[in-house]
Structures are given as C-alpha cells and as structure tokens.
C-alpha atoms as an extended CHARMM CRD file, in Angstrom:
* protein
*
       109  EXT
         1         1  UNK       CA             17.5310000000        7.5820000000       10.5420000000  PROA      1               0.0000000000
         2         2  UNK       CA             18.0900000000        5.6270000000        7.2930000000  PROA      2               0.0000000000
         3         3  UNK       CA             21.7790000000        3.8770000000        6.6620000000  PROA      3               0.0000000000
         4         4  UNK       CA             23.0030000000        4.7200000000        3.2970000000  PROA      4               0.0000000000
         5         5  UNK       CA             24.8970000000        2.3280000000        1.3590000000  PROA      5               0.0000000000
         6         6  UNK       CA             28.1480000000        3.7600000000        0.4080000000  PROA      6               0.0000000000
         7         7  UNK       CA             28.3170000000        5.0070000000       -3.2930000000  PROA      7               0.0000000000
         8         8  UNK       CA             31.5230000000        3.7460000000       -4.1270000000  PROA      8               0.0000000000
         9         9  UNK       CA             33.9310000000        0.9240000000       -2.9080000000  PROA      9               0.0000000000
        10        10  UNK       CA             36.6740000000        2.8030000000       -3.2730000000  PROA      10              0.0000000000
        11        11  UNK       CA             36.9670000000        6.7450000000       -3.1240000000  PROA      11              0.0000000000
        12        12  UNK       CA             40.1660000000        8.2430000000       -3.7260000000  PROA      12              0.0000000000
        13        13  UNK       CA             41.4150000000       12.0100000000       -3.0410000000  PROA      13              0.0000000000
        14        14  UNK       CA             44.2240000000       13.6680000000       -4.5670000000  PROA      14              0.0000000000
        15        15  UNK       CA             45.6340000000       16.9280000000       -2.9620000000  PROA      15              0.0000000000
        16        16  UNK       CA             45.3830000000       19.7190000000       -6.1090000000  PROA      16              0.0000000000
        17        17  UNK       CA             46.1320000000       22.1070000000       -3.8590000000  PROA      17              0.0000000000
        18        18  UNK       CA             47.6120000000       25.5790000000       -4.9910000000  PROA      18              0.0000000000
        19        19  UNK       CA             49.4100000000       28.6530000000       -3.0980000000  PROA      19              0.0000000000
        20        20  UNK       CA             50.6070000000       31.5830000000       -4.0070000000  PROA      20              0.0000000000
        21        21  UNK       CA             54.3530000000       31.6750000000       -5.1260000000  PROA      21              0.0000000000
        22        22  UNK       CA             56.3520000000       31.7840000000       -2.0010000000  PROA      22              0.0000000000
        23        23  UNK       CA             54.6120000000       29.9970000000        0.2330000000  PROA      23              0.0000000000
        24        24  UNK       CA             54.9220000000       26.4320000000        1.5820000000  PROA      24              0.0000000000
        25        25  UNK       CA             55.0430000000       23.8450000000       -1.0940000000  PROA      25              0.0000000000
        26        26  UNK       CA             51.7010000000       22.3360000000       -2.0650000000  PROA      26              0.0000000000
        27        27  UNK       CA             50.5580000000       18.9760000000       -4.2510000000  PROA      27              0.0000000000
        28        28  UNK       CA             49.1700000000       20.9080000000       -6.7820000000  PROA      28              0.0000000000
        29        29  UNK       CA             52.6970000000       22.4910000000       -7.6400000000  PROA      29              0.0000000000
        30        30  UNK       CA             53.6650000000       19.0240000000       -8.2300000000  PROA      30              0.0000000000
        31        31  UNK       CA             51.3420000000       16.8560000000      -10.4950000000  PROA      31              0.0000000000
        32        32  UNK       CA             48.1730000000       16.7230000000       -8.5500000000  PROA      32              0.0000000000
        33        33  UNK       CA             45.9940000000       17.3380000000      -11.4620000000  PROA      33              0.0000000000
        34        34  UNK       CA             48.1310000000       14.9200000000      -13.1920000000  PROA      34              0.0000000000
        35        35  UNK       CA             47.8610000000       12.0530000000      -10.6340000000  PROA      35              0.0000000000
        36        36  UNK       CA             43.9240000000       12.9610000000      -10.2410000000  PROA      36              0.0000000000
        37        37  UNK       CA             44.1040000000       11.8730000000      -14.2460000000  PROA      37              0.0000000000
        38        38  UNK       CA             45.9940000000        9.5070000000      -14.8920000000  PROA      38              0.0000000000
        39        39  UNK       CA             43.8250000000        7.9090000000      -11.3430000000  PROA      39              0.0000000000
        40        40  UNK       CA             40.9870000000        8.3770000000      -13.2440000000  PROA      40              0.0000000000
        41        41  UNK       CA             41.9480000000        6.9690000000      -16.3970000000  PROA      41              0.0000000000
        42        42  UNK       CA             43.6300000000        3.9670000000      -15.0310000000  PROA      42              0.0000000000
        43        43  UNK       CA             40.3310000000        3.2830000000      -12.7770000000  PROA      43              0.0000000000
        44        44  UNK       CA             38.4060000000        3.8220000000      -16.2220000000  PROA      44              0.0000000000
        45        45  UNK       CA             41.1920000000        1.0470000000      -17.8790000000  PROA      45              0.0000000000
        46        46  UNK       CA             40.2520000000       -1.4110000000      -15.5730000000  PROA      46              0.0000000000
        47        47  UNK       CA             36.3700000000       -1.0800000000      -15.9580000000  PROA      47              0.0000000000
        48        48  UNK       CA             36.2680000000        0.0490000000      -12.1650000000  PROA      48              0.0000000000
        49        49  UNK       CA             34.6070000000        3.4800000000      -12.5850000000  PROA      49              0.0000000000
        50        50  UNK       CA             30.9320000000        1.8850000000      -11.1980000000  PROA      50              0.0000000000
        51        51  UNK       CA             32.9360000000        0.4680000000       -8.2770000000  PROA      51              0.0000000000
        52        52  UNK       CA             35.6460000000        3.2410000000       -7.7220000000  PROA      52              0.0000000000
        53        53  UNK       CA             35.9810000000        7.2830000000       -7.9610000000  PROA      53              0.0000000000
        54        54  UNK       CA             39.1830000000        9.0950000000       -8.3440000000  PROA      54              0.0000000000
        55        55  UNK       CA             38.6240000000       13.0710000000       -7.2050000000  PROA      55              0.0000000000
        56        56  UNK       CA             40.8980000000       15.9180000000       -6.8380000000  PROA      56              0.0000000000
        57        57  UNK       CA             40.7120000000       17.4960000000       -3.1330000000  PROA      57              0.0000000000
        58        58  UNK       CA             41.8490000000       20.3780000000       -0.9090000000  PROA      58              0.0000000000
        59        59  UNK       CA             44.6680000000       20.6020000000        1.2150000000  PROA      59              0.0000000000
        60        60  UNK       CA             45.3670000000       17.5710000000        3.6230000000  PROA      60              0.0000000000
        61        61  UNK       CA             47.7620000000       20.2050000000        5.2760000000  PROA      61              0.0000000000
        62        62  UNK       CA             50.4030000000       17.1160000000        5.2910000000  PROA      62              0.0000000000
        63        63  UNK       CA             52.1900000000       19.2010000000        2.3540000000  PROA      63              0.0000000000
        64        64  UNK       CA             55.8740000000       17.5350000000        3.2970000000  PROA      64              0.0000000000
        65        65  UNK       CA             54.6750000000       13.9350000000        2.0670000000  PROA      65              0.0000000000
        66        66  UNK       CA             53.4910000000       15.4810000000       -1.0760000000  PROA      66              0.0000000000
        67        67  UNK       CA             51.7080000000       14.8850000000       -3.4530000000  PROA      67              0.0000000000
        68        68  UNK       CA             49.3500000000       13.1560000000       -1.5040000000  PROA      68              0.0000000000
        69        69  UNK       CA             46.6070000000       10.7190000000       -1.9630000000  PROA      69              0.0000000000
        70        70  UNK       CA             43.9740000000        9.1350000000        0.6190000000  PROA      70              0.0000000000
        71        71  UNK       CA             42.1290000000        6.3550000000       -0.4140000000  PROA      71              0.0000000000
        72        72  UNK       CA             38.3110000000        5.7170000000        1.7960000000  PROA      72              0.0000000000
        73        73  UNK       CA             36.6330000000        3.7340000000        3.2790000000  PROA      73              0.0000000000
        74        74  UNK       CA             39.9470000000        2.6100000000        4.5870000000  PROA      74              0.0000000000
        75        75  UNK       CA             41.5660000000        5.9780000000        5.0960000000  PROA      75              0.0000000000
        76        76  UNK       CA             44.9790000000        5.0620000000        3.7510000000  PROA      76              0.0000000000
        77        77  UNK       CA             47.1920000000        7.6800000000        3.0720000000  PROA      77              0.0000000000
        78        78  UNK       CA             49.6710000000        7.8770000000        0.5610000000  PROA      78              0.0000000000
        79        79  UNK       CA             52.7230000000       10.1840000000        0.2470000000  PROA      79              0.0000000000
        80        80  UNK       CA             55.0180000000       11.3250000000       -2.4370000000  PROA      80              0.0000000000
        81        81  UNK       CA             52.8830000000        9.8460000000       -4.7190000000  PROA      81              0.0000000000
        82        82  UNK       CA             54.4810000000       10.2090000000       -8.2780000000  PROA      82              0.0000000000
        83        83  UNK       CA             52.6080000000        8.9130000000      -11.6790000000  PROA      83              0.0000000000
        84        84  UNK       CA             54.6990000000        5.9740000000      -11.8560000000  PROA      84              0.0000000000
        85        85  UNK       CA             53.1070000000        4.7570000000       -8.6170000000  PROA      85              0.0000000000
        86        86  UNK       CA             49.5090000000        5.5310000000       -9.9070000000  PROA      86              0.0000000000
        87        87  UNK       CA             49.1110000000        1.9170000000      -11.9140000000  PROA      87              0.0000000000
        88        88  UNK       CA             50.5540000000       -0.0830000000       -8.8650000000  PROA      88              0.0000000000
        89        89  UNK       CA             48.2400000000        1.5020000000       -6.4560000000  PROA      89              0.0000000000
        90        90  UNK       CA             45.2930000000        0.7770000000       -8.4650000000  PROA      90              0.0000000000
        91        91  UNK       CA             46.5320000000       -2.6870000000       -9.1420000000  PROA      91              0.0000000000
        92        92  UNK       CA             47.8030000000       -3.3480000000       -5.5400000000  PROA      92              0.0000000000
        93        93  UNK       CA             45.2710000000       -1.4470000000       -3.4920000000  PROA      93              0.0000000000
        94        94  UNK       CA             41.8550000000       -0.9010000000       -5.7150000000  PROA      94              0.0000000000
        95        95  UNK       CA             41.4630000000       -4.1480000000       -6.7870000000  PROA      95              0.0000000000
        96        96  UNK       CA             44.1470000000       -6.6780000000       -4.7230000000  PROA      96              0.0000000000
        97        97  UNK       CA             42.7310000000       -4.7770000000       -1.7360000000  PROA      97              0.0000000000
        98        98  UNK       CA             46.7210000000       -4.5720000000       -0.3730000000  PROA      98              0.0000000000
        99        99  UNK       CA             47.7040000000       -0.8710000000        0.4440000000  PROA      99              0.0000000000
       100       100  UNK       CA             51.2930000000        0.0820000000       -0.7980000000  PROA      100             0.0000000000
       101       101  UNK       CA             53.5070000000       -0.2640000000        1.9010000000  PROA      101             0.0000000000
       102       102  UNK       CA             56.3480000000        1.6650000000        0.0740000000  PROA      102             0.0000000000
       103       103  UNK       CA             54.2920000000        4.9410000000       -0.5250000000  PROA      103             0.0000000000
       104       104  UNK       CA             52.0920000000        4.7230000000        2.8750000000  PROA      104             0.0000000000
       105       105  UNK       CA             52.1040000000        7.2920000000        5.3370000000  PROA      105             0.0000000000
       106       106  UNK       CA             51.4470000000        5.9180000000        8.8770000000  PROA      106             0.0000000000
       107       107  UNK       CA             51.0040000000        9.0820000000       11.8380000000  PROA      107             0.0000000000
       108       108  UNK       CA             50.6470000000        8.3100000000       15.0710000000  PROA      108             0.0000000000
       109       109  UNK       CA             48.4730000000       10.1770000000       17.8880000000  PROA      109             0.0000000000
C-alpha cells in the first residue's frame, strides 16, 4: 500500500460539542464555535491556511478540561482553552513549534 503524505502540518480540533440542558457540561456550551473561529481566522492572519487547518470536532469526552482543543500530528491536548489563548497557541505552537505548557493537558495510562 501507498504512504500518503499528510495534508496538513498542523490539524487542529476544537470540541463544539452540544447536550441537552441538564446534562454534563460540554465545549460547545462554552465558546467552541467561537474558538473554532477565531482558530481559523488567526491561522488565515498568519498566511498558514495551506500549511494548517483549524476544524470543529465531536466530543473528546474529557468535558472537565473544557473547552478543549487537540492539535495533530503531535496529539497535544489543550484544556480550558479560552479566546484569549487562541493567538498564543498559534504563535507558540503552529508556527514556534512549542506547545503551551500553561493550557496543556498531560493524562497518564
């Protein structure tokens, strides 16, 4: 079988997750379209969106650290993730290559 190149460099996922009122708290309650925006915009800012892709996801069913983001190849994960954070992680981690150290969630097996 053929290797494929990867498309992008960089492929972040944003938890938009929803649930019916009532139910364990969810990203989407708390900004994840607007992180999965202003992700995209600030990847578009930078002239990154050949390189880079900023998508909303499903549930990571880590709702607690939420919202949450996971960046690939490198399968970072990022919790509590507010829009403030959004232009240092694309500064820091997208193009610096340095994860955030402040905002990154670290589980054990």
């Amino acid at each position: 079988m053929e290797e494929v190149k990867p498309r992008y460099e960089k492929h972040l996922f944003i938890c938009t997750n929803q649930r019916a009122e009532g139910q364990r708290v969810c990203c989407g309650e708390t900004h994840g379209m607007a992180l999965t925006a202003a992700f995209k915009e600030a990847i578009k800012e930078k002239k990154l969106q050949i390189k880079m892709r900023a998508q909303k996801a499903g549930c990571f069913d880590i709702c607690e650290f939420g919202p949450n983001v996971i960046v690939y190849p490198e399968g970072v994960y990022y919790g509590k993730v507010t829009l403030e954070d959004v232009n240092e992680i694309v500064e820091e981690h997208l193009v610096n290559n340095r994860p955030v150290a402040r905002l990154r969630l670290n589980f054990t097996r």
